[in-house]
ROVEXMAR-595626 format. One record per atom (N, C-alpha, C, O): y, z, x. Coordinates in steps of 0.1 Angstrom, whole numbers, plus 5000, padded with zeros to 4 digits. Atoms other than C-alpha are relative to their C-alpha. Last residue first. Layout:
N
YZX/...
//
This chain:
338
500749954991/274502967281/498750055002/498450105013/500950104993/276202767255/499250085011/498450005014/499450094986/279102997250/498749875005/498749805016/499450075007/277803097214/501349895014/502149805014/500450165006/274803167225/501249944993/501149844985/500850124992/276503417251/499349884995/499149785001/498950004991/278503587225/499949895012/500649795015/499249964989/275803617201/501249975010/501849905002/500849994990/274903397176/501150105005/502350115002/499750064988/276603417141/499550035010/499250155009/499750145002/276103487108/500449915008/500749795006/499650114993/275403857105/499549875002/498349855002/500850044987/274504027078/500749915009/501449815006/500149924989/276604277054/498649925010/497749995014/501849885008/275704097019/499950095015/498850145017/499049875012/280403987027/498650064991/498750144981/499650065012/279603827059/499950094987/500050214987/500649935009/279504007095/500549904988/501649844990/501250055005/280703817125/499150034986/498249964983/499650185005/284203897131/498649944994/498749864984/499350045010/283304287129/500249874991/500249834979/501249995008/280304257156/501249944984/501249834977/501050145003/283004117178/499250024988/499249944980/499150105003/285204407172/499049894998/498549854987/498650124993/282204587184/500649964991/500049964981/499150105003/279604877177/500949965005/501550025014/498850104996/276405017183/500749944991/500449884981/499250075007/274805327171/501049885008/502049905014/498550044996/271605457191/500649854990/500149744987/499050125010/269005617178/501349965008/502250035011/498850044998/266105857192/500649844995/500149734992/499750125004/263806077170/501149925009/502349965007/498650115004/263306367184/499849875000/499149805008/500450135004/260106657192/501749924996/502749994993/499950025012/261306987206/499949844999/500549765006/501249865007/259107187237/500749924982/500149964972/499849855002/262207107260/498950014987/499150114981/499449934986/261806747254/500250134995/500450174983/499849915000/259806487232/500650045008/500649975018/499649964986/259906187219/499150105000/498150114993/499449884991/258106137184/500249985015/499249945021/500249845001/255605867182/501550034999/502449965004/500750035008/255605457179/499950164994/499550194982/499349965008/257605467209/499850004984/500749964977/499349884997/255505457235/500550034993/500350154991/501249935004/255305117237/500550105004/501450125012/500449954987/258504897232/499050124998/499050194987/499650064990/259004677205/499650045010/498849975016/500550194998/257004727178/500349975012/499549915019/501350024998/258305047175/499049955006/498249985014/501050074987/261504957183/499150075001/498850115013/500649864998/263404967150/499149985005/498249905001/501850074993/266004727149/499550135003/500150235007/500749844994/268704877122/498649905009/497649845005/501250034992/271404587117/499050095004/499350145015/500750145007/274304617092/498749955007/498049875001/501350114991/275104917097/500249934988/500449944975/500949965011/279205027082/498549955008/498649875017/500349855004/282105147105/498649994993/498050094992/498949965007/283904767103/498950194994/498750234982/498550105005/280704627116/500550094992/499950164983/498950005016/277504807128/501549934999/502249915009/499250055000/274004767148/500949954988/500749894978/499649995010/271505017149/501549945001/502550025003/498549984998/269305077177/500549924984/499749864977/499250095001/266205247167/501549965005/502450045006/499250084992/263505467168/500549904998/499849814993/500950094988/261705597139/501449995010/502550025007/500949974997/263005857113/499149925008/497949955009/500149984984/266305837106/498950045004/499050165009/500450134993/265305717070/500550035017/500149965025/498550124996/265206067059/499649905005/498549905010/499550095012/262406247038/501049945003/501749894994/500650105011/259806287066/501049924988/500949814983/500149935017/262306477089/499449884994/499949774994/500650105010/262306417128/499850074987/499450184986/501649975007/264806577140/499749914993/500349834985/500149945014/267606337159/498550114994/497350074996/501049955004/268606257194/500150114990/500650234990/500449895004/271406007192/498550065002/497549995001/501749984997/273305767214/499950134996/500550225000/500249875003/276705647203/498550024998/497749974990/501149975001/277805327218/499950144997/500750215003/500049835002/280905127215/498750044997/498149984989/501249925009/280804807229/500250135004/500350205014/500249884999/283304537246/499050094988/498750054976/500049945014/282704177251/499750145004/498950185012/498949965004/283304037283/500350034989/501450004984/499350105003/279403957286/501549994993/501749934982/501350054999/278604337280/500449765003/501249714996/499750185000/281004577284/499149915005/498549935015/500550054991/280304977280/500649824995/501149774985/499450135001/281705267262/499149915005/498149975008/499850124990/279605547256/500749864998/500549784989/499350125008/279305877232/500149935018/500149995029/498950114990/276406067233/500849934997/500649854987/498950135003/274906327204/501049955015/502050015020/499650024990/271806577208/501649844993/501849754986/500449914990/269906747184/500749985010/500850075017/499350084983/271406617153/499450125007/499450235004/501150054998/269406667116/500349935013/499949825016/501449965003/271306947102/498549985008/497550045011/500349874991/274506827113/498750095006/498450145017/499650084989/274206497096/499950125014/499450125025/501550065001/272906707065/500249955015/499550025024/500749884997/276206937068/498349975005/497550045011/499349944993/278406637065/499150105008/498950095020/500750094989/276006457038/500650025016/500049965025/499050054991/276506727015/500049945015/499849995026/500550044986/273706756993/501549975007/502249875004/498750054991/274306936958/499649965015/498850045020/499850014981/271606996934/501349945003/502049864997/499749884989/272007146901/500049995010/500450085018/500249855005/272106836882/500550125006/501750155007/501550045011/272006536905/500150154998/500050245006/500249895007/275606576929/498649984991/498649864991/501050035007/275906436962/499850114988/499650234989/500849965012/278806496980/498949954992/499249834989/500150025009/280906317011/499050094992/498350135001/501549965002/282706377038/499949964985/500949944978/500650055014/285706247053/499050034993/498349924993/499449925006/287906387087/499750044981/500250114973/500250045013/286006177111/500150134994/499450234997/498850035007/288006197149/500050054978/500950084971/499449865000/284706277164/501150014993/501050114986/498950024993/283005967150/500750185001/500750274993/500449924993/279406047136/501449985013/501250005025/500449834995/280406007104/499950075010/500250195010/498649965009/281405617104/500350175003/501150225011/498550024988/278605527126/501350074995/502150145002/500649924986/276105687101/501450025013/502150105018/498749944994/277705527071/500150095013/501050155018/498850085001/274605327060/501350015009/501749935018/500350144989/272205567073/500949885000/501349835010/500049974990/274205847054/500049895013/500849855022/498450035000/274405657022/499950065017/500149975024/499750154999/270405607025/501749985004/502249905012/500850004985/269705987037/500649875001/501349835011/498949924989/272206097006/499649935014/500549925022/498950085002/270205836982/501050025009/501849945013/499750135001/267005966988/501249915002/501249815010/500049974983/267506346989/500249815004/501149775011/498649944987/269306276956/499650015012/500449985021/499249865003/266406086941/501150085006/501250075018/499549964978/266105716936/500350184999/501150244991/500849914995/264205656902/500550095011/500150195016/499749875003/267005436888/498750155002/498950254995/498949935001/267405206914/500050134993/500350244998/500349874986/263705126913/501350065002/501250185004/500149935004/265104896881/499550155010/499850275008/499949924990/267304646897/499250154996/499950255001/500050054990/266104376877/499950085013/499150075023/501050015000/266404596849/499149945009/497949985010/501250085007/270004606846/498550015009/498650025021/500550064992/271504956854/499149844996/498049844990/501450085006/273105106827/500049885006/500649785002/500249925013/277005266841/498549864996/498649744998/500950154996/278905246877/498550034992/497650104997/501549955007/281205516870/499049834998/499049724992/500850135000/284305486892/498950044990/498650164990/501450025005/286605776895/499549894997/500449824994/500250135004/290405766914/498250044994/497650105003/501750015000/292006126917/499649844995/500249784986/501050195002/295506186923/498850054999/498450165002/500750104989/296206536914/500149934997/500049894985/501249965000/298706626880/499249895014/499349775017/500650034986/302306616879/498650034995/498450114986/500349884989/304306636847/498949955008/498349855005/498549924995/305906346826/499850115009/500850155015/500349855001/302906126830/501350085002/502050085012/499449924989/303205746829/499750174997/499050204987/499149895005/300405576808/500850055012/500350055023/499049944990/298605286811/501350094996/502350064990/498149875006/295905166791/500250025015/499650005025/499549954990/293004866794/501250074996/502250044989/500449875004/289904846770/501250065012/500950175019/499549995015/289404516790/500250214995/499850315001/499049835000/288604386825/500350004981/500449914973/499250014988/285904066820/500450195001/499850304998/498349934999/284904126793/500749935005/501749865001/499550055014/281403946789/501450005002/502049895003/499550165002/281104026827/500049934989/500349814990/501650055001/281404376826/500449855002/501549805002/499950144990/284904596834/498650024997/498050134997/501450024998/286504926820/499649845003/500549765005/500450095006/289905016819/499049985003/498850025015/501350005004/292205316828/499349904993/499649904981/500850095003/295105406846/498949974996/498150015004/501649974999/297405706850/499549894993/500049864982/500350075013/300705736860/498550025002/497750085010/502150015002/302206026887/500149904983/500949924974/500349915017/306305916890/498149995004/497449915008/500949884993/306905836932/499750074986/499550204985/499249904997/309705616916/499250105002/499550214997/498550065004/307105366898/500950125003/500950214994/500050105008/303405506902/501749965002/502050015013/498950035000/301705746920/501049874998/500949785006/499350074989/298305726913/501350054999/501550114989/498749974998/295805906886/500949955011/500550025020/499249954985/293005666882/501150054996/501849994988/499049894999/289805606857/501050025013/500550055024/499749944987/287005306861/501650094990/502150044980/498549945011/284505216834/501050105016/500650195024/499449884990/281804996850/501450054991/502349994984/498949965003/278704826830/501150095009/500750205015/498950115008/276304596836/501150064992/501750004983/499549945012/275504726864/500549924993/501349834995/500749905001/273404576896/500250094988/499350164984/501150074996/275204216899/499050084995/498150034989/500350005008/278104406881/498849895004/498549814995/499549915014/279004636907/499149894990/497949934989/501049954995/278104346934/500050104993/498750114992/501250125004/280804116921/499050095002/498550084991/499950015013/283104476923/499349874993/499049874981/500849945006/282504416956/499650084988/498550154987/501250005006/283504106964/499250135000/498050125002/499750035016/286904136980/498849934988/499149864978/500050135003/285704107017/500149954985/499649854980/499950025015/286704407028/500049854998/500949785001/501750045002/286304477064/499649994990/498450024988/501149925004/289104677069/498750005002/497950085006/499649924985/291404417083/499450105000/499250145011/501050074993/290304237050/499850065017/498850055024/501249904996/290904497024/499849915012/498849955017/498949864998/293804317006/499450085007/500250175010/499649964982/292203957016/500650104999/501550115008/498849984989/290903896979/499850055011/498850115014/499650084983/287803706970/501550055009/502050005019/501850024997/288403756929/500649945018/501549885022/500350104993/291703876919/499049955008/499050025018/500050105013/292004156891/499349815009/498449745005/500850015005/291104426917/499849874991/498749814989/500950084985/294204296942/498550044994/497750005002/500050165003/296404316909/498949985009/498149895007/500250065013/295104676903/500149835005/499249755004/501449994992/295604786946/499449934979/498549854979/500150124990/299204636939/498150025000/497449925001/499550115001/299804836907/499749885006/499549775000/498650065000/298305146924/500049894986/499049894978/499850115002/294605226915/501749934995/502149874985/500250015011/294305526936/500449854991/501149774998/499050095005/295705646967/499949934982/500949934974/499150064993/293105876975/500849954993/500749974981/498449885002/291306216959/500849875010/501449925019/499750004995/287706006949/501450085000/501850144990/499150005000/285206006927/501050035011/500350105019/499049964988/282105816922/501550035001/502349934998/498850015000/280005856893/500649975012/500350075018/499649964986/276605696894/501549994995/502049894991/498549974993/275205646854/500350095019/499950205023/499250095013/271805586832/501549975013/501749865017/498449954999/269405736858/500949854993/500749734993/499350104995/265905756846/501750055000/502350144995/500250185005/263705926823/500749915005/500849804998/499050055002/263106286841/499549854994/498549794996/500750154993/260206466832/501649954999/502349974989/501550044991/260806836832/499849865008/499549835020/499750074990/264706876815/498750015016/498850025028/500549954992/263407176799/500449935009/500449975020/499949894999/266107106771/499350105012/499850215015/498549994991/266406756774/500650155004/501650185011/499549855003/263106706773/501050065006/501350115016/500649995016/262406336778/499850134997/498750144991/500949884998/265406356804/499149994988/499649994977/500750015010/268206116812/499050084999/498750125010/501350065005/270106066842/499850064986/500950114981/500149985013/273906106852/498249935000/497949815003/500950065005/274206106893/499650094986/499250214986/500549935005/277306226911/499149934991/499749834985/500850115000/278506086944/499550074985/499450194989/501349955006/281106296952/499749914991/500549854983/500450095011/284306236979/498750014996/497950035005/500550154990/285106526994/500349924992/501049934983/499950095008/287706766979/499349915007/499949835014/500549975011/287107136991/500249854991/500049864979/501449985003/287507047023/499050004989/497949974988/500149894996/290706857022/498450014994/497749944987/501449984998/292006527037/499450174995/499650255003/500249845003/295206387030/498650024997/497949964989/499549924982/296106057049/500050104996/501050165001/499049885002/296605897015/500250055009/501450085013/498750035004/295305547031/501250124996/502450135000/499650064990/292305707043/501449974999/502250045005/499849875001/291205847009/501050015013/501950095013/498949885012/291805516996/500350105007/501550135008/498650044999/289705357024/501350064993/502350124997/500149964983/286605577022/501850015002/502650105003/499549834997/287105546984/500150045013/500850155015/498450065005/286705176990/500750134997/501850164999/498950074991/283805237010/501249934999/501949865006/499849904987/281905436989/501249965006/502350005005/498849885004/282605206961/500250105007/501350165007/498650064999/281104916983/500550134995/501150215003/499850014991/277705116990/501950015000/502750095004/499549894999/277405206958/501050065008/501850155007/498750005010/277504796949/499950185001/500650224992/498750034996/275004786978/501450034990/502550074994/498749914996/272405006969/501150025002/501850125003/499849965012/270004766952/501550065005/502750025002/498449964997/269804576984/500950044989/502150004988/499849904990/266104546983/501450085001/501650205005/500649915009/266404306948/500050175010/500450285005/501849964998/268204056973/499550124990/500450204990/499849894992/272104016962/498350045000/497750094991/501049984997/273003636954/500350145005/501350175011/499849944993/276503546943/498750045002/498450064990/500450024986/276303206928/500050065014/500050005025/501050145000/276203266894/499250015011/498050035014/501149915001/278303596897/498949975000/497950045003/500249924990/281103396913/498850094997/498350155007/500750094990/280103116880/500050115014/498950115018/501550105004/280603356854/499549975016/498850035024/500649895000/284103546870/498549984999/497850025008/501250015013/285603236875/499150095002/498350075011/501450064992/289403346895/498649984987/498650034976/499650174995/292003556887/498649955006/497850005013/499850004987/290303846866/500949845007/501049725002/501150054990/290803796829/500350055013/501450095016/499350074987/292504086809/499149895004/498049915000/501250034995/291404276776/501049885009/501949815005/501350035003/293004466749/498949985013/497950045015/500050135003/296104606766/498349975002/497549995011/501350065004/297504926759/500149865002/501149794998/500350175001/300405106770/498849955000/498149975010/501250054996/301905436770/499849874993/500449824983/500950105001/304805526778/498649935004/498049895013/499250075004/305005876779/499949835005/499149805013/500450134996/302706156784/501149934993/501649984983/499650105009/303006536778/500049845008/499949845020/499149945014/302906866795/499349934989/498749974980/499950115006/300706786830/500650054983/499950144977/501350055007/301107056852/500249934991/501449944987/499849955012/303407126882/498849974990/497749954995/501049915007/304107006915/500050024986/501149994981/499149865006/305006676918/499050124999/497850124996/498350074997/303906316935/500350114999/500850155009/499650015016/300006496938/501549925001/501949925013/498750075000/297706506971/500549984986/499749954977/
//
């Protein structure tokens, strides 16, 4: 998607400004935002899912432009590139809407409700620098009279936002939004080991429900060096069977998508489970090993071994979910007294 055709000539007002506060106490929301050591992933999580939305919002979808995950490491031979030394940088970029004016003020504001019909609970750029202590973001948008501008400022919690320009563009060039989510603090240090098969199976399991909708028009990339994973083709790869079901449970309704999956060692779809999600994303994986016997193995049928999974979701689930993705509230029936 672009405002014009054509190609970029020359630039015109441009504009600089040092360094912004967000609305709100940037310190103290970071003080008293807690993110478990386990839950490294989340601030990748969020930028997924705000490019989800973006890309959504443009309502232009093409093949050759997913959204890509791309991973900057380090090497103590940078020439044979043998031993790796860690990942310094996660890009994510995007082909949606981009960092409007409005979608900027609604960055600057801590806790906003711009996302919330989404499932945006305006904390996740808190969760960015819970895990990074650095983000430098990039956007082409359409700007003032459908003009292409281009945005760009970086963000820590010293800063705040700073290091901020804005330029209009006298010729057209794609939107594109980028994120770079930049030296990991130390806290979260298994982060930087994670390897692409890793991270693809994780974003996947995450976004599972999201993907496995027939309607889903979104895919995503993985890039580490020479590898490429496209979590589209993986999802494909590792489906043997796919159900979809409605059903109503205590006048609450439920969407169900019942999977049989290959079993593969290096994905987390790899035991039984149901998997309970909000606003497209899990938030709940019970994995009924434990629970019911029998299932401690591989199925099987027809002569091929499977994993089975089923995706639930509700509205209800939606209302319930808080902004580390757990729920916060009894059920339906414990919440009628019954």
């Amino acid at each position: 998607m672009s405002c014009k055709k054509g190609n970029i000539m020359s630039h015109k007002k441009h504009k600089n400004e040092p360094q912004m506060k967000l609305t709100g106490d940037l310190y103290n929301r970071l003080e008293n935002t807690d993110l478990p050591k386990a839950k490294y992933l989340l601030p990748i999580y969020e930028a997924i899912s705000n490019s989800i939305h973006s890309t959504e919002e443009a309502g232009v979808y093409k093949e050759d432009k997913p959204i890509t995950i791309e991973i900057t490491r380090t090497y103590k031979n940078t020439f044979a590139k043998d031993t790796k030394d860690g990942i310094t940088k996660f890009t994510i970029t995007d082909y949606g809407v981009g960092f409007t004016d409005d979608n900027f003020n609604a960055f600057r504001t801590l806790d906003t409700a711009n996302k919330r019909d989404k499932g945006g609970k305006g904390i996740g750029r808190i969760y960015w620098l819970k895990v990074f202590n650095n983000v430098e973001i990039q956007s082409i948008y359409c700007g003032a009279d459908n003009k292409p501008s281009k945005r760009s400022f970086k963000f820590n919690a010293s800063k705040d936002i700073y290091d901020i320009k804005k330029e209009e563009l006298l010729c057209d060039k794609p939107l594109y939004t980028q994120i770079s989510l930049c030296d990991i603090y130390n806290a979260y240090s298994d982060l930087k080991n994670i390897t692409a098969e890793s991270l693809a199976n994780s974003i996947l399991e995450h976004f599972f429900y999201y993907f496995a909708q027939p309607d889903n028009k979104i895919n995503i990339k993985i890039i580490d060096d020479q590898k490429e994973i496209i979590l589209g083709l993986l999802l494909k790869e590792i489906t043997l069977e796919k159900t979809l079901e409605k059903t109503t449970f205590e006048n609450t309704n439920y969407n169900l998508i019942h999977f049989k999956l290959h079993k593969e060692e290096e994905t987390k779809q790899n035991k039984h489970g149901i998997c309970l999600c909000a606003h497209n994303r899990l938030v709940k994986n019970q994995i009924l090993d434990k629970q019911i016997s029998g299932l401690q193995t591989p199925l099987e049928e027809a002569g091929k071994d499977f994993i089975y999974r089923c995706y639930v979701y509700s509205e209800y689930f939606d209302k319930q979910v808080n902004s580390c993705l757990l729920y916060t509230s009894p059920s339906p029936r414990d919440q009628r007294g019954s």
